[in-house]
N, C-alpha and C positions, 0 to 999 in steps of 0.2 A: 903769596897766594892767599885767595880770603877764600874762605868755607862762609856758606850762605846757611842760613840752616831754616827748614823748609818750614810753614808754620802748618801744623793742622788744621782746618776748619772745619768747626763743629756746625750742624743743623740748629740753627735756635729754635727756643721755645716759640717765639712770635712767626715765624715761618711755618713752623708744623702745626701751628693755630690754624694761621692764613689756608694751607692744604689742607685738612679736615672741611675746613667752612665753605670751601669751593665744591669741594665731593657730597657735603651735605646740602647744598641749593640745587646743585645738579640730581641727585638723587630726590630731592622734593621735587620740581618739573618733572622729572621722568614719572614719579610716582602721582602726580595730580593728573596728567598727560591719561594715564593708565585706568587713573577711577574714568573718567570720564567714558572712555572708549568701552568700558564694561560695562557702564550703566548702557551707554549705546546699545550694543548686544542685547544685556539681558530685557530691553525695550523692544528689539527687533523681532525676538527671539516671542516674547508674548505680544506682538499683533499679530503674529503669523499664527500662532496657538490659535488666539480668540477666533480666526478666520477660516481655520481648520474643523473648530469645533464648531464654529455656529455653521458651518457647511454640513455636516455630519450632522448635527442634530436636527438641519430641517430635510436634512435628507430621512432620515430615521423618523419625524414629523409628518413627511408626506407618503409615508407607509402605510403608519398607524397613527389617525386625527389623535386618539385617544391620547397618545403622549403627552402631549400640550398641558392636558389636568393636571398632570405631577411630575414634568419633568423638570422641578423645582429641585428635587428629592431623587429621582432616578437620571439624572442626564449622564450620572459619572458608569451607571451599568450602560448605555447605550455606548458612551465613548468605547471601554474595555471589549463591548461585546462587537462593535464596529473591526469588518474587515480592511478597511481605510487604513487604520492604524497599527502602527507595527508596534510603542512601546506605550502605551495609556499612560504609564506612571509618571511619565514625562509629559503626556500633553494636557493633563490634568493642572498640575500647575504653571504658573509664571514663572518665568525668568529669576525671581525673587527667591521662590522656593512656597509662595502661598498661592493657596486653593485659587480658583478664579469661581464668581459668582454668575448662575445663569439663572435668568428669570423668563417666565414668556407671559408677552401680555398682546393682547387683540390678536391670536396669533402668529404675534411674531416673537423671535426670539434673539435676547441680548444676553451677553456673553461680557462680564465685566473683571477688572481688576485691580483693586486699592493700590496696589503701587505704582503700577501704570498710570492710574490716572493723577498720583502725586506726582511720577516722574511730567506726564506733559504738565501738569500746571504750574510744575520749575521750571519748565525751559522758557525762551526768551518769546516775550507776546504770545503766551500759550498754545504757541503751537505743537506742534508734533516735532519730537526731539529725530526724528527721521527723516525728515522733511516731508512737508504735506507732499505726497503725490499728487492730490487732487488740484493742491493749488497750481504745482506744476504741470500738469495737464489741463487747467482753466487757461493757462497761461499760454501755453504752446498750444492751445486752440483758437487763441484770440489774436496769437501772432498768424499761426496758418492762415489766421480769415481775412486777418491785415495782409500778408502777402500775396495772395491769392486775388484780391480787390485792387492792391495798389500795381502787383507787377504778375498781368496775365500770362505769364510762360512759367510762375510757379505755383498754377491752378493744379489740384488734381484734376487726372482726365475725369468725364465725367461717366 
């Protein structure tokens, strides 16, 4: 009768290389995956701001003309004192965590943001890292006009 005698196998060193370097490229993709989709947000997150404030502030503007002089200087008391808002200290700033800049000129008023505007001048042909809405509604307007012209039964009624 012959006895076999079993061998151990050990994990090598070059295998537990190989497993580390596999968890760490998966971990980079997940983790680039990740910035990305953040900056998205905190992008979202301050156009909606700028569109909140600059509504509020010419809502506040068409109370009292006078604001317009110095709401250089005073826009951040109108935001605070605005019943609109439930938390100013949050819509004061961006996404970022910086002030946003409001200026008004010929009575109108703009509402600006340094990061924001680095973020769209990174994204790809300067656009809007959101995608332009407006381009998408140029677009599905000028398809509606195209269908409506070429196949009369997807005319709106009139």
């Amino acid at each position: 009768m012959k006895f076999y005698v079993l061998k151990k196998r050990y994990i090598t060193l070059i295998e537990i290389m190989i497993v580390m370097f596999l968890i760490a490229l998966i971990a980079g993709v997940i983790t680039y995956n990740y910035r990305g989709s953040l900056d998205e947000g905190k992008a979202f997150k301050t156009r909606a701001a700028i569109d909140k404030i600059e509504t509020i502030l010419n809502l506040s503007a068409a109370d009292d003309p006078a604001l317009l002089d110095h709401l250089d200087s005073e826009w951040k008391k109108v935001i605070i004192a605005s019943p609109l808002v439930k938390n100013p200290d949050d819509l004061i700033k961006d996404g970022w965590g910086h002030e946003f800049r409001v200026t008004s000129e010929n009575n109108a008023i703009h509402v600006s943001s340094d990061k924001y505007n680095e973020y769209k001048i990174g994204s790809p042909k300067g656009t809007s890292p959101l995608g332009s809405h407006r381009h998408v509604r140029e677009t599905l307007a000028s398809y509606g006009s195209y269908c409506s012209s070429s196949f009369p039964a997807f005319s709106p009624p009139p």
